[in-house]
C-alpha positions as CSV (number, residue, x, y, z in Angstrom):
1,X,-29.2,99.3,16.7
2,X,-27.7,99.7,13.3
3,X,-26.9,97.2,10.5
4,X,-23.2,97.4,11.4
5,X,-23.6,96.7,14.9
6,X,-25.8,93.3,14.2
7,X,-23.7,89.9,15.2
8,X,-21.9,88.0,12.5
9,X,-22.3,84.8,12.2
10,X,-19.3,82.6,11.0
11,X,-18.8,79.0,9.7
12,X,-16.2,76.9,11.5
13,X,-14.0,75.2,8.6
14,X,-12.8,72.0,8.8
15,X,-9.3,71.0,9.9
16,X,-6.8,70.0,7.1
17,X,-3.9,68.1,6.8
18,X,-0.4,69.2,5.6
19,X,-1.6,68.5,1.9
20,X,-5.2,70.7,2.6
21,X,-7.3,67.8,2.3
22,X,-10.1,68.2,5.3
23,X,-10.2,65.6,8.1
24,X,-6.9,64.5,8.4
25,X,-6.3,64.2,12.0
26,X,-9.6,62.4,12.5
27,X,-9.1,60.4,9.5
28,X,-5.6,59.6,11.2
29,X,-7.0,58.6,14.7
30,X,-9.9,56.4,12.9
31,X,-7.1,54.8,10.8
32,X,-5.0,53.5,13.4
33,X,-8.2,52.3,15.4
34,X,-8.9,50.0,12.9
35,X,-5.8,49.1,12.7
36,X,-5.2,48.1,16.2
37,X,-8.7,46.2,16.0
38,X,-7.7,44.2,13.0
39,X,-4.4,43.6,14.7
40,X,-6.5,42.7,17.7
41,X,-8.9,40.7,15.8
42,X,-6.0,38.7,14.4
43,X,-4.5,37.9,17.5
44,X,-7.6,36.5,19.1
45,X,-9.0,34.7,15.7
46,X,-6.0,32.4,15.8
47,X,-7.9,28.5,15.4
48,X,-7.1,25.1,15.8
49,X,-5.7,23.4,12.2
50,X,-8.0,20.5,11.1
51,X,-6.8,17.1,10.1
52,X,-7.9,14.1,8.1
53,X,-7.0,10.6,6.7
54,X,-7.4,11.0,3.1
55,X,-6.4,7.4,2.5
56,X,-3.9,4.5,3.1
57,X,-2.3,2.7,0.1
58,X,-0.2,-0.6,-0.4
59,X,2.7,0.6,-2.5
60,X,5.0,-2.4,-2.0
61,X,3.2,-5.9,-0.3
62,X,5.8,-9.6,-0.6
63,X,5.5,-12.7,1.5
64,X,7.6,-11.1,3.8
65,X,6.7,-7.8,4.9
66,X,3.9,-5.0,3.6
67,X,4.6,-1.0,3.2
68,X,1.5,1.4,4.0
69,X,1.7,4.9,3.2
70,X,-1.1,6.6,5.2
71,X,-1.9,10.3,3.6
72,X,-3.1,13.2,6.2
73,X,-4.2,16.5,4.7
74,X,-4.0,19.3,7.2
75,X,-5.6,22.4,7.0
76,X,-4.3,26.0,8.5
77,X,-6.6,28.3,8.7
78,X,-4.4,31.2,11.1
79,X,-2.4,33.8,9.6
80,X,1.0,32.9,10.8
81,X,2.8,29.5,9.6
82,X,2.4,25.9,12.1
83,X,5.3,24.2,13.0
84,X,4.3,20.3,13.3
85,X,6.1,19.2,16.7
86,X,6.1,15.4,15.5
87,X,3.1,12.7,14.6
88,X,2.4,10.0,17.0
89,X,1.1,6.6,15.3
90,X,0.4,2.8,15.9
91,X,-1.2,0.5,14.0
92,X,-3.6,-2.5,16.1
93,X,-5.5,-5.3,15.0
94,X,-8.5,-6.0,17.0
95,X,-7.3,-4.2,20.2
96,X,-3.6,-5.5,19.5
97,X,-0.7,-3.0,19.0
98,X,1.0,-4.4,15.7
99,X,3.3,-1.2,15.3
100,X,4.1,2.4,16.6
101,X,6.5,4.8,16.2
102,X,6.9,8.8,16.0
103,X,8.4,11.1,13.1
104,X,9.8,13.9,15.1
105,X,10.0,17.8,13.5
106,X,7.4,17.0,10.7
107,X,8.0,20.5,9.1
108,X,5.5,23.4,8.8
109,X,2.5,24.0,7.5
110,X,1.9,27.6,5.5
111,X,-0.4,30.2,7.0
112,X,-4.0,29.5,5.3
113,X,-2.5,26.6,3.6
114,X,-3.1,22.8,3.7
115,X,-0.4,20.0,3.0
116,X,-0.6,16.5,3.0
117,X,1.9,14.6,5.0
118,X,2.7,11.2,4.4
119,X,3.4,8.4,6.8
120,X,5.6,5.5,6.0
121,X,5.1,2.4,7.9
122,X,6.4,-1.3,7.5
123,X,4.7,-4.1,9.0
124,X,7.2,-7.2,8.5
125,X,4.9,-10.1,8.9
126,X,7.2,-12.8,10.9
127,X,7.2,-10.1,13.8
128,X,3.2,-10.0,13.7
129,X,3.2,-14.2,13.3
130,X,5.7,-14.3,16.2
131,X,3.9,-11.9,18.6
132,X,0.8,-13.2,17.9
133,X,0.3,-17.1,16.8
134,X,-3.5,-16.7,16.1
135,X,-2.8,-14.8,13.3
136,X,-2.7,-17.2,10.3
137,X,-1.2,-17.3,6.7
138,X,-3.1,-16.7,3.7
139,X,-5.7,-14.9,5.9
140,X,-6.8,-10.9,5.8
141,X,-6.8,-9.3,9.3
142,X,-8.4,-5.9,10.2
143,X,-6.5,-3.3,11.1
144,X,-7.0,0.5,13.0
145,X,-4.5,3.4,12.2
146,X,-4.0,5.9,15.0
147,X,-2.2,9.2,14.5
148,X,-1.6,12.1,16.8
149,X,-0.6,15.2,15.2
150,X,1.6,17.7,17.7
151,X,1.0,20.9,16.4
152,X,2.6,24.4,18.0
153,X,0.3,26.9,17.4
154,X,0.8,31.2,18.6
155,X,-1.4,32.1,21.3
156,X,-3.0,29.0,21.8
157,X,-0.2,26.7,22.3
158,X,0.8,23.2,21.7
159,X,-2.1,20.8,20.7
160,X,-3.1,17.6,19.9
161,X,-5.2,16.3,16.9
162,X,-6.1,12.5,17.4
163,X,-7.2,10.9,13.9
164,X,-8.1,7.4,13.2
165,X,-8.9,5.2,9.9
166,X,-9.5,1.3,9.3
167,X,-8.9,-0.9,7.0
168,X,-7.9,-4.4,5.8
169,X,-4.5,-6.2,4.8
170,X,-3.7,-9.5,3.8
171,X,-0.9,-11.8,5.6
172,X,0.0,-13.5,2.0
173,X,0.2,-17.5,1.9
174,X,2.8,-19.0,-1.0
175,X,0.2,-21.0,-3.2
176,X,1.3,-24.8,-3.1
177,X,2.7,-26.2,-6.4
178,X,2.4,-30.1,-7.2
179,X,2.7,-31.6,-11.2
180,X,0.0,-33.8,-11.1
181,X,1.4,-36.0,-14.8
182,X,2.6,-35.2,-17.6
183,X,1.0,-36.5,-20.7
184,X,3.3,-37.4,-24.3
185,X,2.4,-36.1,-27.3
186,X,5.5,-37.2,-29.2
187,X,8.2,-39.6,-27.9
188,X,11.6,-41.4,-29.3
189,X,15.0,-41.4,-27.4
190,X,16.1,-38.1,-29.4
191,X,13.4,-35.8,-28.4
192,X,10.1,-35.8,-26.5
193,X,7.4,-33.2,-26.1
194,X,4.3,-33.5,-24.0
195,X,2.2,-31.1,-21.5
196,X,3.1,-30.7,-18.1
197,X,0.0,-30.5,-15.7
198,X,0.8,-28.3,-12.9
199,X,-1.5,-27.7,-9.8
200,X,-1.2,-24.4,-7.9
201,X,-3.6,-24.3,-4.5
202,X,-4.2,-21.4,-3.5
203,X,-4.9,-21.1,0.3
204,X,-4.9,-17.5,0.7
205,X,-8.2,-15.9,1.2
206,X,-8.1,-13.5,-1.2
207,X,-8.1,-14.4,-5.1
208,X,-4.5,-14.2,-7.3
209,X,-4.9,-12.7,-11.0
210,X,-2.1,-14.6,-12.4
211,X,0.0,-12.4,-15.2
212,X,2.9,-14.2,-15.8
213,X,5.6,-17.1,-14.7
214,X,8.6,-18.1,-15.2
215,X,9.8,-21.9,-14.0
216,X,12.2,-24.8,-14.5
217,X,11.6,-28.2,-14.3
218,X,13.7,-31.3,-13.2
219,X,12.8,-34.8,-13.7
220,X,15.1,-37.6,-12.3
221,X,17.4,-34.6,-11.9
222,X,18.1,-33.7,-15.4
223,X,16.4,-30.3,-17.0
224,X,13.6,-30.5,-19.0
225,X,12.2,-27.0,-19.4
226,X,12.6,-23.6,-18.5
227,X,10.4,-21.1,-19.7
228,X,8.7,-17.6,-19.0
229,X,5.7,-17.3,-20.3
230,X,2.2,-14.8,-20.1
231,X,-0.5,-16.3,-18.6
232,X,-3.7,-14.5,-17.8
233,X,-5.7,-17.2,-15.3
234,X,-7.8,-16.4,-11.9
235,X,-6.5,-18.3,-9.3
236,X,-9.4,-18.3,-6.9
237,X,-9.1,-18.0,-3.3
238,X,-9.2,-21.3,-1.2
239,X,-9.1,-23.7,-5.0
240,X,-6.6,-25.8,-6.8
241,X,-6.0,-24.0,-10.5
242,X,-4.6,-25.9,-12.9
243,X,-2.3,-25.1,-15.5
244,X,-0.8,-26.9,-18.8
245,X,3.0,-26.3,-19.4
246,X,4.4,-27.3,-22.7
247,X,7.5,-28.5,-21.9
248,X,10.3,-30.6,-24.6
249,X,13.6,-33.0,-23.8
250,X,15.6,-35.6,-24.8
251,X,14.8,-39.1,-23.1
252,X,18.2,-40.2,-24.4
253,X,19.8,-37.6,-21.6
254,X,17.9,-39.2,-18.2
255,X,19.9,-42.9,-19.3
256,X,18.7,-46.0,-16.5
257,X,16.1,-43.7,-15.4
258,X,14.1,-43.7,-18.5
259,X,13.3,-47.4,-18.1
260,X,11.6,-46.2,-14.6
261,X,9.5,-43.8,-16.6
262,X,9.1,-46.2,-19.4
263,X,7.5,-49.0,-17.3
264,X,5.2,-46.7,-15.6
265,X,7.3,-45.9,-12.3
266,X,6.7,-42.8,-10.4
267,X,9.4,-40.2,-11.3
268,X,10.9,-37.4,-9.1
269,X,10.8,-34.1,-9.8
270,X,11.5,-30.6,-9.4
271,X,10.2,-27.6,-10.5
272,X,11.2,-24.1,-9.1
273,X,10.3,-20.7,-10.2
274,X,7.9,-17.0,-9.6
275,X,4.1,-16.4,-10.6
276,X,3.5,-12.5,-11.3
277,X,-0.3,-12.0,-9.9
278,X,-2.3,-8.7,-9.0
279,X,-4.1,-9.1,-5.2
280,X,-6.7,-6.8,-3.9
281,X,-4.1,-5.2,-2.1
282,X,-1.6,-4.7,-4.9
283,X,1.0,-6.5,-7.4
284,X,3.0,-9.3,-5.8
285,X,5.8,-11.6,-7.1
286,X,5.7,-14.7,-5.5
287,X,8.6,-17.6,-5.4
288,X,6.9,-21.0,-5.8
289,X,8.9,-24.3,-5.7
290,X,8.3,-28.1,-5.2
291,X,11.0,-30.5,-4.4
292,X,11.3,-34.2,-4.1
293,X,7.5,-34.5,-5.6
294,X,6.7,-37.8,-7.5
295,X,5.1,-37.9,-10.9
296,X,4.0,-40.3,-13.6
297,X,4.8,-39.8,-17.6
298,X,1.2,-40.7,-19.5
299,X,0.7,-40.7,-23.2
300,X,-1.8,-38.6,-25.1
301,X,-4.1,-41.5,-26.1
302,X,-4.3,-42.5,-22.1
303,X,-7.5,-42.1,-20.1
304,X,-6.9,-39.0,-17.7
305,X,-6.9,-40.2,-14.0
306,X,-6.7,-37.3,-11.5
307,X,-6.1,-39.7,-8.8
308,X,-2.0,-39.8,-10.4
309,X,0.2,-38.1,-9.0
């Protein structure tokens, strides 16, 4: 057989696409393979959101009522953004429901986000005294937060995410205020000054940082003193504090009733007023107020006798 009648042996090229570039139908088909798989991938990695309590805080506490805020950081870890359905909570004291309630169409949170939702609750305190008489003023009761989180998530569904977190709060006691005597340092019928001894008992359980106070002062119903003044002190929890007031007037303006006083007769008195203090649980105001108490005027010079009042 001759040279020109021997086989030939050809190499297939590869295909190209429009632009002449090899592989592009294969490239094509493995492209959108992928693509369906990530798609697919997607659709079956959607997960559950997690959900904590980051912290409860005391941003307005009074004799009356207390405020919590209670802060919940949720996390979203699906593609796609998660409506919040509404949030569940209560609050219960040693197995007793104190407070519930439910904030509908919390909003949404963003796909692979987090956000941290605040809940406002209000715990007015003559509701809690009323429901439950064991519960004292002036003492600190524990307390359990319960929230359910109603999430709506693709795929999966609606869910539920229980979360819990305790704690402490106070049920505030108004400290007692008596004037124990007040003691001359200078006297004629035109103008007296002396130091007024006034006894705060504080029956709460919890120490008061006093700050400041502001008060006014009757004896035998006429004025005597009105004052604000700062006052740093540590009125300890379950003690009697006392506190020296100066305090100025004219004898001349009480007329028959400053014979009383003169010759040693108790006087009546009235004193009114607020003592700014911080708490372990936050910054209160609190109203304090005697009236109808009984005193006795002492000079300077005179032996102190803490049986006088």
């Amino acid at each position: 057989m001759s040279s020109s009648d021997s086989p030939k042996v050809t190499e297939r090229k590869a295909d190209k696409d429009d632009d002449g570039e090899e592989g592009g139908f294969l490239d094509k088909v493995k492209g959108f393979i992928q693509d369906i798989g990530e798609k697919i991938e997607d659709a079956v990695g959607f997960g559950k959101p997690t959900a904590d309590v980051t912290g409860i805080h005391i941003p307005h506490i009074s004799l009356e009522k207390v405020e919590l805020l209670v802060d919940v950081l949720i996390a979203n870890p699906n593609p796609v953004p998660i409506p919040l359905v509404d949030i569940e909570y209560s609050i219960e004291s040693e197995g007793r429901k104190l407070i519930s309630g439910t904030i509908p169409d919390a909003g949404t949170i963003h796909a692979h986000g987090s956000e941290t939702i605040k809940i406002p609750v209000l715990l007015i305190y003559d509701d809690i005294k009323a429901t439950y008489g064991d519960i004292k003023p002036g003492s600190i009761i524990p307390y359990l937060v319960r929230v359910a989180l109603h999430v709506d998530i693709p795929v999966i569904g609606r869910i539920s995410i229980p979360l819990e977190k305790n704690g402490e709060i106070p049920v505030p006691y108004r400290p007692d205020v008596d004037v124990s005597k007040i003691k001359f340092e200078k006297f004629s019928f035109e103008e007296a000054t002396a130091t007024l001894h006034l006894n705060l008992d504080n029956k709460n359980d919890f120490d008061l940082g006093l700050n400041a106070m502001d008060y006014e002062v009757w004896l035998a119903n006429v004025s005597i003193a009105s004052a604000e003044l700062k006052e740093s002190s540590n009125i300890k929890k379950q003690e009697v504090t006392t506190m020296n007031l100066p305090i100025s007037f004219r004898p001349k303006d009480f007329g028959s009733a400053m014979w009383d006083m003169i010759r040693g007769r108790g006087t009546g008195y009235t004193i009114k007023g607020h003592i700014d203090v911080n708490t372990p649980f936050g910054h209160m105001k609190i109203p304090i107020s005697k009236e109808g108490g009984t005193t006795r005027l002492k000079k300077e010079d005179d032996d102190d006798d803490d049986n006088e009042d």
